[in-house]
PDB file with SEQRES, HELIX, SHEET and CRYST1 records, atoms N, CA, C and O in Angstrom:
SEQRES   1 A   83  UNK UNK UNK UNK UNK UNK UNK UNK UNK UNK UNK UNK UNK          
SEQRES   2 A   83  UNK UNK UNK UNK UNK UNK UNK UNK UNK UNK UNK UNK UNK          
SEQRES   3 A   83  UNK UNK UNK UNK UNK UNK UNK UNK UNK UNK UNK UNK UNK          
SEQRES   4 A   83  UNK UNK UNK UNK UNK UNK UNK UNK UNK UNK UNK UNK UNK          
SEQRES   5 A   83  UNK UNK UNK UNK UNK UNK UNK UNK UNK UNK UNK UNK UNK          
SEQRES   6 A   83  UNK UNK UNK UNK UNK UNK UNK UNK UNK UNK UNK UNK UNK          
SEQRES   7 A   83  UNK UNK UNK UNK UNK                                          
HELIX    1 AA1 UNK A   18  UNK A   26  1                                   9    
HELIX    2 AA2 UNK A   54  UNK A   63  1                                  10    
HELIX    3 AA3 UNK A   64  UNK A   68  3                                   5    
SHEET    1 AA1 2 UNK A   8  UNK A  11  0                                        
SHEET    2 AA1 2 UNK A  74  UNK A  77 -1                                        
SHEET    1 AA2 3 UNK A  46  UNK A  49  0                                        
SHEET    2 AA2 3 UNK A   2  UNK A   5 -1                                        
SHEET    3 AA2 3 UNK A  80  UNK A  82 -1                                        
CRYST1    1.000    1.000    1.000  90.00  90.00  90.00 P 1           1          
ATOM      1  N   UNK A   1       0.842 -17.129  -4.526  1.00  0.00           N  
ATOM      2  CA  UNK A   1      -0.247 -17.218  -3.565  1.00  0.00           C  
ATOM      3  C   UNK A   1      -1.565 -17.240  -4.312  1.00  0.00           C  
ATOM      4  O   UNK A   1      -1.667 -16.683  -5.405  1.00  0.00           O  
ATOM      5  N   UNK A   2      -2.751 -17.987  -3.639  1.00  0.00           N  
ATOM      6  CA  UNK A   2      -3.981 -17.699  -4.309  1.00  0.00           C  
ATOM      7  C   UNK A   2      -4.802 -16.930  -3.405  1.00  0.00           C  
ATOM      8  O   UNK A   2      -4.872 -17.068  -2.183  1.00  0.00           O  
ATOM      9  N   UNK A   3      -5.477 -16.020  -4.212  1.00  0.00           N  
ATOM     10  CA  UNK A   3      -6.689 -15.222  -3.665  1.00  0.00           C  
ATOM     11  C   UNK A   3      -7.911 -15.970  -4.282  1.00  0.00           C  
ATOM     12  O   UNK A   3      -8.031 -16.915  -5.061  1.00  0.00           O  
ATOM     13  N   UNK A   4      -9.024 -14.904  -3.404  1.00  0.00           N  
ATOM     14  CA  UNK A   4     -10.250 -15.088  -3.850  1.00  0.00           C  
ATOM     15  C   UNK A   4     -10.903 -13.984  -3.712  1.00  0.00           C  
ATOM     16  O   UNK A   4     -11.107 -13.455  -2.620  1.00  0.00           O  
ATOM     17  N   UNK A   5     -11.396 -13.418  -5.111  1.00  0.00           N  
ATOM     18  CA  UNK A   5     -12.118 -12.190  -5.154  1.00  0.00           C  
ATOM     19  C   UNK A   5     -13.644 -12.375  -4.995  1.00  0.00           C  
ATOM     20  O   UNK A   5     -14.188 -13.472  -5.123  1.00  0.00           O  
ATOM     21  N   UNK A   6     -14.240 -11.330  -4.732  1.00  0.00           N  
ATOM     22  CA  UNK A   6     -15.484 -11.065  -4.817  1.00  0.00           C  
ATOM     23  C   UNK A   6     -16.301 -10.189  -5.503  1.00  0.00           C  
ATOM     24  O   UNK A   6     -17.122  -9.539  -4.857  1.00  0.00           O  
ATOM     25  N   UNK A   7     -16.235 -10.086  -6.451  1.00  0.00           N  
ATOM     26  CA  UNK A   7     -16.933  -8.876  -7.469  1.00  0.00           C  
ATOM     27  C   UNK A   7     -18.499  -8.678  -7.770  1.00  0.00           C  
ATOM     28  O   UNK A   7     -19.263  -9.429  -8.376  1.00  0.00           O  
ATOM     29  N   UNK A   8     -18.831  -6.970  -6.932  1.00  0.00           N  
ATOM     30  CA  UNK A   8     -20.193  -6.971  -7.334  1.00  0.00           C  
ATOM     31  C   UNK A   8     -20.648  -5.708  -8.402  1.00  0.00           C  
ATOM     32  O   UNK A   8     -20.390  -4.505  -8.435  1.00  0.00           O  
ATOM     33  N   UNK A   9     -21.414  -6.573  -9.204  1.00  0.00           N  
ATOM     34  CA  UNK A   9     -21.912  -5.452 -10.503  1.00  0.00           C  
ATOM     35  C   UNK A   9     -22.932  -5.047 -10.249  1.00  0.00           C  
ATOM     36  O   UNK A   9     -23.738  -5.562  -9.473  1.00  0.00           O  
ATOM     37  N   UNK A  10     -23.101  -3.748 -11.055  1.00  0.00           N  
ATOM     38  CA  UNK A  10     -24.406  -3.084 -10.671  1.00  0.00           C  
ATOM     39  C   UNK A  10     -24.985  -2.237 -11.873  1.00  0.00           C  
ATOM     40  O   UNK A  10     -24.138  -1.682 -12.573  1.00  0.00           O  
ATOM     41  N   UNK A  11     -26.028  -2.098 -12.136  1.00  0.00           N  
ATOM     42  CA  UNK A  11     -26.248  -0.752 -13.180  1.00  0.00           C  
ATOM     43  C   UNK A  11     -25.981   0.291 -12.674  1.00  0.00           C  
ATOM     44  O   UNK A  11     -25.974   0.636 -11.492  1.00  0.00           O  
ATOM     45  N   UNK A  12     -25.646   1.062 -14.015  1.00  0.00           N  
ATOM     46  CA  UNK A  12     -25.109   2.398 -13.129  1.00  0.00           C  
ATOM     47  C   UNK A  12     -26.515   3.591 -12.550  1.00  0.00           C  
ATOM     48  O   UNK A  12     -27.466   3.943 -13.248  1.00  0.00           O  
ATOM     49  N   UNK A  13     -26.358   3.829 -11.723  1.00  0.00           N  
ATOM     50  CA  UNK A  13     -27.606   4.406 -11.110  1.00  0.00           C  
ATOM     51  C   UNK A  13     -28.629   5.381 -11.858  1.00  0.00           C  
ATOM     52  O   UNK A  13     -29.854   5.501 -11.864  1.00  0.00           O  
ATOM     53  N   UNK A  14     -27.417   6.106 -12.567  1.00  0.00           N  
ATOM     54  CA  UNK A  14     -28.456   6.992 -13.850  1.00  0.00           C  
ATOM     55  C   UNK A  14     -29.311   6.265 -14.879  1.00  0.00           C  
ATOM     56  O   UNK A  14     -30.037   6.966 -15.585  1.00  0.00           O  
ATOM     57  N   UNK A  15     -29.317   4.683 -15.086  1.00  0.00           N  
ATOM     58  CA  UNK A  15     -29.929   3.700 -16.190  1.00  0.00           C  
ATOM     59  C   UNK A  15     -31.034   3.234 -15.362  1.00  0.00           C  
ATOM     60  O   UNK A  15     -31.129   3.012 -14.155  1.00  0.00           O  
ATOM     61  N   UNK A  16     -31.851   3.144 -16.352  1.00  0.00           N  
ATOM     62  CA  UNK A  16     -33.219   2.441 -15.891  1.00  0.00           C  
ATOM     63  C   UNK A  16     -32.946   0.792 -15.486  1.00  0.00           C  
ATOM     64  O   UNK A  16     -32.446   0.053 -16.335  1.00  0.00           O  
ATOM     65  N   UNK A  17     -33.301   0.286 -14.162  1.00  0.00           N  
ATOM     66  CA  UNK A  17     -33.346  -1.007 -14.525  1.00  0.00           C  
ATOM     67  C   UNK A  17     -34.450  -1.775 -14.356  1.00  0.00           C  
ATOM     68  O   UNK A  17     -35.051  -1.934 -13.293  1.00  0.00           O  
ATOM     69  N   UNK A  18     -34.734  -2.286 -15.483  1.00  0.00           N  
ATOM     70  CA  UNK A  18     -35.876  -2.953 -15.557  1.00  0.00           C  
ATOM     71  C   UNK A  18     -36.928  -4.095 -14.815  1.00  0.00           C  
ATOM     72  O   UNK A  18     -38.107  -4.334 -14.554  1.00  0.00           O  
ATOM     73  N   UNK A  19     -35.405  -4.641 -14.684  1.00  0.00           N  
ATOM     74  CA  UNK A  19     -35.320  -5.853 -13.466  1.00  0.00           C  
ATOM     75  C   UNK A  19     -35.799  -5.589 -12.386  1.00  0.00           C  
ATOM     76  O   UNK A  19     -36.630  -6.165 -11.685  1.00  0.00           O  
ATOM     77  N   UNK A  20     -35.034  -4.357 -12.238  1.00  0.00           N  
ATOM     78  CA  UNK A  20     -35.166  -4.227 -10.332  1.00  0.00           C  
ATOM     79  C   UNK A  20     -36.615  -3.563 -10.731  1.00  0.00           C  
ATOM     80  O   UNK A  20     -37.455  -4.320 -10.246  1.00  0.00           O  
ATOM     81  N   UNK A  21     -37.069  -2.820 -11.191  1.00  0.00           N  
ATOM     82  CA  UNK A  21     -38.679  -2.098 -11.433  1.00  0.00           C  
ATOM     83  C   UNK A  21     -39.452  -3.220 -10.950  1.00  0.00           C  
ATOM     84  O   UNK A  21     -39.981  -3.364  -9.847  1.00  0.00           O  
ATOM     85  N   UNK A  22     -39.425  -4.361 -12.431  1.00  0.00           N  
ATOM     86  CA  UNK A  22     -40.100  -5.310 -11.911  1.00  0.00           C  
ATOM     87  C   UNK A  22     -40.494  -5.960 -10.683  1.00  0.00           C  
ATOM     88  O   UNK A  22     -41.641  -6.255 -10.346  1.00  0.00           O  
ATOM     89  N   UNK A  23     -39.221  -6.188  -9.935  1.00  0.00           N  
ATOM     90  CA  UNK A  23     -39.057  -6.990  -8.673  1.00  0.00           C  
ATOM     91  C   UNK A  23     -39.585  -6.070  -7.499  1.00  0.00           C  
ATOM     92  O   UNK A  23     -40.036  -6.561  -6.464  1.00  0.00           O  
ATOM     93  N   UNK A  24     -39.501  -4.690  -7.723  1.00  0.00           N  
ATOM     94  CA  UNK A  24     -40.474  -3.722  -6.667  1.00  0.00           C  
ATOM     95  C   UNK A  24     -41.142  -3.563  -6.787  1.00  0.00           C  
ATOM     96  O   UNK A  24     -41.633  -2.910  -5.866  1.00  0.00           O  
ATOM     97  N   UNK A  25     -42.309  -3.936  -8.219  1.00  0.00           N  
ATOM     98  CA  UNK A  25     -43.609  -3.586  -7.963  1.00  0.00           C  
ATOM     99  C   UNK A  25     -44.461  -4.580  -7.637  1.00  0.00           C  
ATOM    100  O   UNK A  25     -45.589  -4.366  -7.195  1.00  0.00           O  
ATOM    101  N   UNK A  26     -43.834  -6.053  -7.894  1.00  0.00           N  
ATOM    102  CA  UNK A  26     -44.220  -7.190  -7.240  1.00  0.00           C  
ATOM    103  C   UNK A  26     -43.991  -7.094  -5.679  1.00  0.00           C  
ATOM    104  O   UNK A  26     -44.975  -7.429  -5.019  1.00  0.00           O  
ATOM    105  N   UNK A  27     -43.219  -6.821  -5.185  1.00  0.00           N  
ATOM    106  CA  UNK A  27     -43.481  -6.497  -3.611  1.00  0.00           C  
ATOM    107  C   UNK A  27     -44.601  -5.938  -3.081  1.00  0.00           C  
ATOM    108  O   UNK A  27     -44.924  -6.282  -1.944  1.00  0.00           O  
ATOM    109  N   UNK A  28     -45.400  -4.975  -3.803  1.00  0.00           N  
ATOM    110  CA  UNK A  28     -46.883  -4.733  -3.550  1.00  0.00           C  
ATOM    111  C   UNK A  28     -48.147  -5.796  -3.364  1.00  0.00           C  
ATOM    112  O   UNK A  28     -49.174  -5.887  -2.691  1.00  0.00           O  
ATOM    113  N   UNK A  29     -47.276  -6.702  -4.596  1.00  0.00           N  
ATOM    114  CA  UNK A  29     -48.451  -7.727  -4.754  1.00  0.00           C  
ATOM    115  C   UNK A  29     -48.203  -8.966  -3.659  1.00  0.00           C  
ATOM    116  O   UNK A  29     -49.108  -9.776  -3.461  1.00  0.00           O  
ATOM    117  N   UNK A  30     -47.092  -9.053  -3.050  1.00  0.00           N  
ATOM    118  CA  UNK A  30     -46.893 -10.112  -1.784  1.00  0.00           C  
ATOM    119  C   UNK A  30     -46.607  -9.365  -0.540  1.00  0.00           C  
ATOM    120  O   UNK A  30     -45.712  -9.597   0.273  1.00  0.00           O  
ATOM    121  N   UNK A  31     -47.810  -8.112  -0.507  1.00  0.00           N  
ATOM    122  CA  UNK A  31     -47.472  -7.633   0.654  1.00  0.00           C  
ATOM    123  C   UNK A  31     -46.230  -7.153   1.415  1.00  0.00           C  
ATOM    124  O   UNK A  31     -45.838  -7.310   2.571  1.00  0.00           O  
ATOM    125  N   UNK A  32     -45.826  -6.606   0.498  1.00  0.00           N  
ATOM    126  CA  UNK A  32     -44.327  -6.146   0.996  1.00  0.00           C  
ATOM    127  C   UNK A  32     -44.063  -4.503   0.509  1.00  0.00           C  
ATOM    128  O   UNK A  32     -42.911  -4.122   0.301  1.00  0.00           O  
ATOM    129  N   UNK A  33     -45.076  -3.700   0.371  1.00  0.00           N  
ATOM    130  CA  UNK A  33     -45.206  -2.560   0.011  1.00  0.00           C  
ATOM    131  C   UNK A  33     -43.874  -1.488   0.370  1.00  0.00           C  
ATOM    132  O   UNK A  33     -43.496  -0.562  -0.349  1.00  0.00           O  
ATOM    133  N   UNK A  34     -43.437  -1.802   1.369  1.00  0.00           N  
ATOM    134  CA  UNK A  34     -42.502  -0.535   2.646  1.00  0.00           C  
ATOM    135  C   UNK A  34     -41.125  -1.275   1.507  1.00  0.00           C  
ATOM    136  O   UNK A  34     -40.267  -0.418   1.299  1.00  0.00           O  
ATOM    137  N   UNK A  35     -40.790  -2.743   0.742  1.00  0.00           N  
ATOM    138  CA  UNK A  35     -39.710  -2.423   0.177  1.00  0.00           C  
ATOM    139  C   UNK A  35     -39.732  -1.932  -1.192  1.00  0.00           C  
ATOM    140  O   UNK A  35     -40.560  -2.386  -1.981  1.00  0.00           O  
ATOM    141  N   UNK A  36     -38.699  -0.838  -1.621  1.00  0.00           N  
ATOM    142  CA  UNK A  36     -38.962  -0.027  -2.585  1.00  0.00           C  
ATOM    143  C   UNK A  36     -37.577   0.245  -3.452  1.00  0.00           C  
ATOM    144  O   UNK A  36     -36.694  -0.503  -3.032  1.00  0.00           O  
ATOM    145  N   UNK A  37     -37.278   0.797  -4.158  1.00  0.00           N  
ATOM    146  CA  UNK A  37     -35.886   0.890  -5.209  1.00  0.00           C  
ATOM    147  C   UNK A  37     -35.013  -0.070  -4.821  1.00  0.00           C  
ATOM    148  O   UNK A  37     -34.136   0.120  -3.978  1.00  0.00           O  
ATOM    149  N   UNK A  38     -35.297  -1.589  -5.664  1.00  0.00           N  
ATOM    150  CA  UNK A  38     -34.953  -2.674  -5.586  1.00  0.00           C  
ATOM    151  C   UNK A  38     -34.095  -2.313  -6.742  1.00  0.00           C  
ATOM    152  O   UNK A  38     -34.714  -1.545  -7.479  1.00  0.00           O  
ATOM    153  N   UNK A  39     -32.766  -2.608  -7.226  1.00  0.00           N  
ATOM    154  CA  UNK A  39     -32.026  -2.758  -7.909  1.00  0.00           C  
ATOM    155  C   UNK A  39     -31.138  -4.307  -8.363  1.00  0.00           C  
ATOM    156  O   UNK A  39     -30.594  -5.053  -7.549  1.00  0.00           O  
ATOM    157  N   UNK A  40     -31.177  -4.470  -9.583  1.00  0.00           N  
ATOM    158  CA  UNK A  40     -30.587  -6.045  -9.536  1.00  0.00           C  
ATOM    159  C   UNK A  40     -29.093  -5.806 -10.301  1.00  0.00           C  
ATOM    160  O   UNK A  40     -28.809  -4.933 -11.121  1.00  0.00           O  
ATOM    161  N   UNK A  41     -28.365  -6.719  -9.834  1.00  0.00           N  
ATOM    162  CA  UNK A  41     -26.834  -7.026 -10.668  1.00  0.00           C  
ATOM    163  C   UNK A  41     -26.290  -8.128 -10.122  1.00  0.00           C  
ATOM    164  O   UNK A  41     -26.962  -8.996  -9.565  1.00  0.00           O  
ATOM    165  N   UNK A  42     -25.170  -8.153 -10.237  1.00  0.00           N  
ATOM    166  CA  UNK A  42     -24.736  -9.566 -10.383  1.00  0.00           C  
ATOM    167  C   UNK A  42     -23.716  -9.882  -9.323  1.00  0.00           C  
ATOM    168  O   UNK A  42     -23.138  -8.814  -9.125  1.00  0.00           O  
ATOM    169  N   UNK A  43     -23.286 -10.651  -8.672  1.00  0.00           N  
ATOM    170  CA  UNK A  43     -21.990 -11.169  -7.710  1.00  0.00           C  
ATOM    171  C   UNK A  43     -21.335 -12.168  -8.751  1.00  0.00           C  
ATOM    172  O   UNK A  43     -22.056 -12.711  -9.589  1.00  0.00           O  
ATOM    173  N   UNK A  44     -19.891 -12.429  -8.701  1.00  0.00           N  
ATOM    174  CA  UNK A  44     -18.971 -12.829  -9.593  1.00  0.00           C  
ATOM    175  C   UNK A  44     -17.684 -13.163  -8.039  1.00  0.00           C  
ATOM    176  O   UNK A  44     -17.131 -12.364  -7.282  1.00  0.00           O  
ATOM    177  N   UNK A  45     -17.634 -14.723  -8.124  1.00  0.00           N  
ATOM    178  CA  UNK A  45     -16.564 -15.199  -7.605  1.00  0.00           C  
ATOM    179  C   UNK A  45     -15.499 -15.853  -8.141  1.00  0.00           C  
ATOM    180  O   UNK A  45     -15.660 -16.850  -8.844  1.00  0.00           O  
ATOM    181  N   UNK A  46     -14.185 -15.302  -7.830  1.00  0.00           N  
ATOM    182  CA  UNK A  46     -13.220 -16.262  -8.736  1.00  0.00           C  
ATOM    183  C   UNK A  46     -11.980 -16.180  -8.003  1.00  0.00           C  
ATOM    184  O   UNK A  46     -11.870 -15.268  -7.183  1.00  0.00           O  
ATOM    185  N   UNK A  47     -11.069 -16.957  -8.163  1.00  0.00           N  
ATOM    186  CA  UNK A  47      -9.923 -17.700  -7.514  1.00  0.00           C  
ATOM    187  C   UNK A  47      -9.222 -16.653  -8.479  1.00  0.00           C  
ATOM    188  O   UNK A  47      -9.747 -16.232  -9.511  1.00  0.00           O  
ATOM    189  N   UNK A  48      -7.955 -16.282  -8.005  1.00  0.00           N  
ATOM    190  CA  UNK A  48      -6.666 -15.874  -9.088  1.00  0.00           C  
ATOM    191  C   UNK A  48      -5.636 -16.012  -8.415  1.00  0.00           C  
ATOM    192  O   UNK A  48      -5.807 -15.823  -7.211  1.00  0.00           O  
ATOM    193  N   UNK A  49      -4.344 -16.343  -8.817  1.00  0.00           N  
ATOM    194  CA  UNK A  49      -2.931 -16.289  -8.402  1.00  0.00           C  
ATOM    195  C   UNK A  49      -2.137 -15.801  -9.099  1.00  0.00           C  
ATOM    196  O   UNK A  49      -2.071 -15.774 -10.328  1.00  0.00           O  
ATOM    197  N   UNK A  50      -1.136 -15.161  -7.907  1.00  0.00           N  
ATOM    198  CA  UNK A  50      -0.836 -13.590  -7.555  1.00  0.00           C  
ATOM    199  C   UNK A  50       0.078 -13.953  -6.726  1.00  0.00           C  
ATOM    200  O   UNK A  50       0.002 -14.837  -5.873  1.00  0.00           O  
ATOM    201  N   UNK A  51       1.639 -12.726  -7.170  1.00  0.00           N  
ATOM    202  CA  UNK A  51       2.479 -13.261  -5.803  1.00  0.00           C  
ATOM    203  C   UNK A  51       2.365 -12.360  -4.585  1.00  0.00           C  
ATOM    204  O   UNK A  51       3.053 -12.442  -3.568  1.00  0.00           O  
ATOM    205  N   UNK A  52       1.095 -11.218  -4.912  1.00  0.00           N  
ATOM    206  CA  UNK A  52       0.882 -10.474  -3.841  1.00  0.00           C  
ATOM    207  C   UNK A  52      -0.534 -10.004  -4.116  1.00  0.00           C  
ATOM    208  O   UNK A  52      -1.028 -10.185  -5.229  1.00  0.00           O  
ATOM    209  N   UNK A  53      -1.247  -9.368  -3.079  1.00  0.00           N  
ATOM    210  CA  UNK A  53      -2.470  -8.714  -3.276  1.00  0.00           C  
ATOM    211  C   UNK A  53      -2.926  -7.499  -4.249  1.00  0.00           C  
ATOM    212  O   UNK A  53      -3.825  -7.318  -5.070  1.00  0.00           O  
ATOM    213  N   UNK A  54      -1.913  -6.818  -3.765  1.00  0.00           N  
ATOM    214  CA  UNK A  54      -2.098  -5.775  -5.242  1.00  0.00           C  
ATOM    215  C   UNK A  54      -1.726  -5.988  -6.984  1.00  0.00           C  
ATOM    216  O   UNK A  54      -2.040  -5.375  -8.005  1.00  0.00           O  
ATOM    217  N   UNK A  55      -0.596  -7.626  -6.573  1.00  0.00           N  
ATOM    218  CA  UNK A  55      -1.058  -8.099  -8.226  1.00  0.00           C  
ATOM    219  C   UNK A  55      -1.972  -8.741  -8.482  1.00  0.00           C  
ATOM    220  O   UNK A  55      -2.207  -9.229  -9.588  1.00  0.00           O  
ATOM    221  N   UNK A  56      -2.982  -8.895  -6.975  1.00  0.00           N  
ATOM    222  CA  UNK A  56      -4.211 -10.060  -7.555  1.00  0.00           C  
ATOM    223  C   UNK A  56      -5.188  -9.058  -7.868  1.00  0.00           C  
ATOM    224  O   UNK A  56      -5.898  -9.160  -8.868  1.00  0.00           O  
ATOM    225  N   UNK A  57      -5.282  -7.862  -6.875  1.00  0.00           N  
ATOM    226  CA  UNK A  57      -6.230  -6.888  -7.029  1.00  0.00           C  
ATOM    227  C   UNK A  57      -6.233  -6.344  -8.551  1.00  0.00           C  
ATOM    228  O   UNK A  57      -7.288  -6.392  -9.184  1.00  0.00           O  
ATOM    229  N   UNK A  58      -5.182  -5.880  -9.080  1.00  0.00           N  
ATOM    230  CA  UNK A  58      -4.438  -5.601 -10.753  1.00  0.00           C  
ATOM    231  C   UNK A  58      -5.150  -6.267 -11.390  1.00  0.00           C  
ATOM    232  O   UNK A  58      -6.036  -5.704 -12.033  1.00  0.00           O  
ATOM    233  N   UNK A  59      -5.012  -7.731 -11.439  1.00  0.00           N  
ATOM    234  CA  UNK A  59      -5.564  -9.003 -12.109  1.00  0.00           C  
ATOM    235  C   UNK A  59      -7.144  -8.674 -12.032  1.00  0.00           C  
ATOM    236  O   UNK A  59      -7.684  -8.228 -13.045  1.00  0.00           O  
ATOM    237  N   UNK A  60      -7.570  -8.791 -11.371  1.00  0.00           N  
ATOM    238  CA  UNK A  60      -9.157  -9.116 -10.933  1.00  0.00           C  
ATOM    239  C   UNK A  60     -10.026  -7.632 -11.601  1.00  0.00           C  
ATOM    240  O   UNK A  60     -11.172  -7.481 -12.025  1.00  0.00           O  
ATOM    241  N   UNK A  61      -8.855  -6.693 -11.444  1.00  0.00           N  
ATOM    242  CA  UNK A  61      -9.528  -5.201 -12.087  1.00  0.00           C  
ATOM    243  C   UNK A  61      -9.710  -5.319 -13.807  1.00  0.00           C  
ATOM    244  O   UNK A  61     -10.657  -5.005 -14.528  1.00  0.00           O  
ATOM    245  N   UNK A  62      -8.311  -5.940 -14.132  1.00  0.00           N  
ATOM    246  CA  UNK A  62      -8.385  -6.069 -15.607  1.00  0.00           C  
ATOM    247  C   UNK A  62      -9.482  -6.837 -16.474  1.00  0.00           C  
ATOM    248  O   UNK A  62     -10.100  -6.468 -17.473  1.00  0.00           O  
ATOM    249  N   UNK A  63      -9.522  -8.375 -15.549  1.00  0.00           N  
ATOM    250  CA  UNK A  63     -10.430  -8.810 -15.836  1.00  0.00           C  
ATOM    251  C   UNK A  63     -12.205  -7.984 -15.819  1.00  0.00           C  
ATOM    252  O   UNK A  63     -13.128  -7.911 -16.631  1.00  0.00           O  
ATOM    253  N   UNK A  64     -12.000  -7.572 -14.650  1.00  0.00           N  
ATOM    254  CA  UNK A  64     -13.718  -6.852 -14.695  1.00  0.00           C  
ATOM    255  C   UNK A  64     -13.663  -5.752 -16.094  1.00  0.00           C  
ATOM    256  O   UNK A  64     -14.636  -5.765 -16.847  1.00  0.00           O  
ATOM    257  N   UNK A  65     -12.754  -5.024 -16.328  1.00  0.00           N  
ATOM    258  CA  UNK A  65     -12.592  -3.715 -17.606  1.00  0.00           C  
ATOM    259  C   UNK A  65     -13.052  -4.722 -18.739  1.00  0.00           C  
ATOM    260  O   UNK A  65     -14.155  -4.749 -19.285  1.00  0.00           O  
ATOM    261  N   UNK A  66     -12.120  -5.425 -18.935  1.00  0.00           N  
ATOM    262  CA  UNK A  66     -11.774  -6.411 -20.397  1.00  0.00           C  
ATOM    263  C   UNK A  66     -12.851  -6.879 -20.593  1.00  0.00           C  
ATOM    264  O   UNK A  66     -13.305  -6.583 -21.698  1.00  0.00           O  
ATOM    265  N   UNK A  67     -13.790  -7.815 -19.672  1.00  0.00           N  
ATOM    266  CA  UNK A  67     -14.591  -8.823 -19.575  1.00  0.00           C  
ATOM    267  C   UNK A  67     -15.876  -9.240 -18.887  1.00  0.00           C  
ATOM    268  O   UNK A  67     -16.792  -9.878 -19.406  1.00  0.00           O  
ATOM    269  N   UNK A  68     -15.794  -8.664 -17.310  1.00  0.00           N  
ATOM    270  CA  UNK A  68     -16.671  -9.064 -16.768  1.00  0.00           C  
ATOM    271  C   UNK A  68     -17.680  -8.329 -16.743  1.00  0.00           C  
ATOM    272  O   UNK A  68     -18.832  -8.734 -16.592  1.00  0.00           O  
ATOM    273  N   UNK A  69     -17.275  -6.977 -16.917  1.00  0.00           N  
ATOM    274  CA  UNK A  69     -18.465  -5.872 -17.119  1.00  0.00           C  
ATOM    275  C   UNK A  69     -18.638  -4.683 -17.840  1.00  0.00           C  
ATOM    276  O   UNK A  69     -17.615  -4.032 -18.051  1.00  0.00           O  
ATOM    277  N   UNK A  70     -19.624  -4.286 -18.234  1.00  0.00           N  
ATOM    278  CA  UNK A  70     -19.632  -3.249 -19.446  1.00  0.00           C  
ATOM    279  C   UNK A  70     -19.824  -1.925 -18.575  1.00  0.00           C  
ATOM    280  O   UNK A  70     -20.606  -1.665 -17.661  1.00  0.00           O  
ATOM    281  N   UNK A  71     -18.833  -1.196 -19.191  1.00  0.00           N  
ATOM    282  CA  UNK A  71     -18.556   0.150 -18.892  1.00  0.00           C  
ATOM    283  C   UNK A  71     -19.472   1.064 -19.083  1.00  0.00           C  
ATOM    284  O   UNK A  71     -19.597   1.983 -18.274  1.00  0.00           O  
ATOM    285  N   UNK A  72     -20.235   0.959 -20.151  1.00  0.00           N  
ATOM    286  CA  UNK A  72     -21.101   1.533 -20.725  1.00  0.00           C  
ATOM    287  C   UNK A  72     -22.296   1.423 -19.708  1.00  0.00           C  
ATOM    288  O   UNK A  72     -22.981   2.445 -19.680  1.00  0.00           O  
ATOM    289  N   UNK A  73     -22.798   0.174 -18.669  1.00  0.00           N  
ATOM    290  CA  UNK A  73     -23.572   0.159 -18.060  1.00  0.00           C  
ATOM    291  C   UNK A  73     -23.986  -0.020 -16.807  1.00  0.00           C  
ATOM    292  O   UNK A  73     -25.068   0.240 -16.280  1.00  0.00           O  
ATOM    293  N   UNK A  74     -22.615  -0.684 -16.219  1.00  0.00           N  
ATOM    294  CA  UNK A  74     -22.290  -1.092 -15.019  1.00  0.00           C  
ATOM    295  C   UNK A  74     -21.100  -0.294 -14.762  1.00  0.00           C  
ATOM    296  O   UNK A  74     -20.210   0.172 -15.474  1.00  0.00           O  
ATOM    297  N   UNK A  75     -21.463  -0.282 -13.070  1.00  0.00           N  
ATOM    298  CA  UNK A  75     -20.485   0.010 -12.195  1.00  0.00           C  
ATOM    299  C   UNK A  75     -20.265  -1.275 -11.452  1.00  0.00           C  
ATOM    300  O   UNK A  75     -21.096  -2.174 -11.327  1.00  0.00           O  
ATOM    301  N   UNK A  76     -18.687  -1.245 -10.836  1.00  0.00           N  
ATOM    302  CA  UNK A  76     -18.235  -2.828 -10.182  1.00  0.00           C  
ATOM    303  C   UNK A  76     -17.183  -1.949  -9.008  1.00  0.00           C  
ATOM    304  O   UNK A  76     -16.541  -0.906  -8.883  1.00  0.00           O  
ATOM    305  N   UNK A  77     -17.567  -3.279  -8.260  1.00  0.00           N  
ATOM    306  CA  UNK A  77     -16.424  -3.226  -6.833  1.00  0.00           C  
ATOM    307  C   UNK A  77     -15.835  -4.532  -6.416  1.00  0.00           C  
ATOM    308  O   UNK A  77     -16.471  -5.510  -6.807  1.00  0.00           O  
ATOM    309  N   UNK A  78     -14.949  -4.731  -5.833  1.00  0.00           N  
ATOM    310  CA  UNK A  78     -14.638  -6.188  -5.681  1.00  0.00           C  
ATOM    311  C   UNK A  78     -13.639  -5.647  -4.333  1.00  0.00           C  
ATOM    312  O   UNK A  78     -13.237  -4.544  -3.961  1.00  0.00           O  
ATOM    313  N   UNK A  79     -13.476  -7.161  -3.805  1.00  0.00           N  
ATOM    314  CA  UNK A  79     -12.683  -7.223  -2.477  1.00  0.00           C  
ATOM    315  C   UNK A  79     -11.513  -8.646  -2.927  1.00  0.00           C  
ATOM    316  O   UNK A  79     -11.837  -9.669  -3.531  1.00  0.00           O  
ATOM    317  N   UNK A  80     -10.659  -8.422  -2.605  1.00  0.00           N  
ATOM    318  CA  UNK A  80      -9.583  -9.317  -2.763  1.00  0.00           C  
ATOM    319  C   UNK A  80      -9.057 -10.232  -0.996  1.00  0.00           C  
ATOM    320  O   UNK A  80      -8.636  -9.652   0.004  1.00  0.00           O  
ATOM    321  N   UNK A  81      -9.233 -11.390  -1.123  1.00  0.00           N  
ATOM    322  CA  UNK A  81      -8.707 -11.782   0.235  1.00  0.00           C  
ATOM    323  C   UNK A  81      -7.954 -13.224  -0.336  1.00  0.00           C  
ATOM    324  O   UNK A  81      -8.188 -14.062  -1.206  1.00  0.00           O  
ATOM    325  N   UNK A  82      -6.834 -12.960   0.777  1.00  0.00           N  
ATOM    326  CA  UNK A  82      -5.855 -14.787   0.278  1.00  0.00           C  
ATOM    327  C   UNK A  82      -6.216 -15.615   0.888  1.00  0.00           C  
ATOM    328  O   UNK A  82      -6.398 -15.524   2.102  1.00  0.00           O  
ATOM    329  N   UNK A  83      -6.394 -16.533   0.278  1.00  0.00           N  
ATOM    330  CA  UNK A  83      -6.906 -18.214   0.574  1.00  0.00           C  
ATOM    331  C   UNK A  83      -5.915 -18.878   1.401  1.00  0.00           C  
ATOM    332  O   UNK A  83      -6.071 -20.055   1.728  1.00  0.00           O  
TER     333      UNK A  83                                                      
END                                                                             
């Protein structure tokens, strides 16, 4: 069967992120003051096949450990659904 995951990364909340700083203090400057602890990371879509969900879910976990995201800085979640 094929799935399709959805994986979202994030810094982990105790790390500074720079990005998102940036992107909230520019909200001041386009009048957008009231939005505030803007945080940035990443969405990651990918196809995998699997003869069941919990071997696609397996799959899609390994990949995020191994590859898609650093432990050291990110936290990740993902949703698994079959195509």
């Amino acid at each position: 069967m094929k799935f399709r995951a959805e994986i979202n990364v994030m810094p982990h909340k105790a790390l500074l992120d720079p990005q998102g700083k940036a992107v909230s203090s520019s909200m001041k400057n386009i009048g957008l003051a009231e939005i505030t602890g803007v945080r940035i990371g990443k969405h990651i879509h990918l196809e995998v096949e699997a003869d069941d969900e919990a071997s696609a879910k397996a799959k899609v976990d390994e990949a995020c450990k191994k590859l898609l995201i650093n432990p050291i800085t990110e936290n990740y979640e993902f949703e698994v659904m079959a195509l």
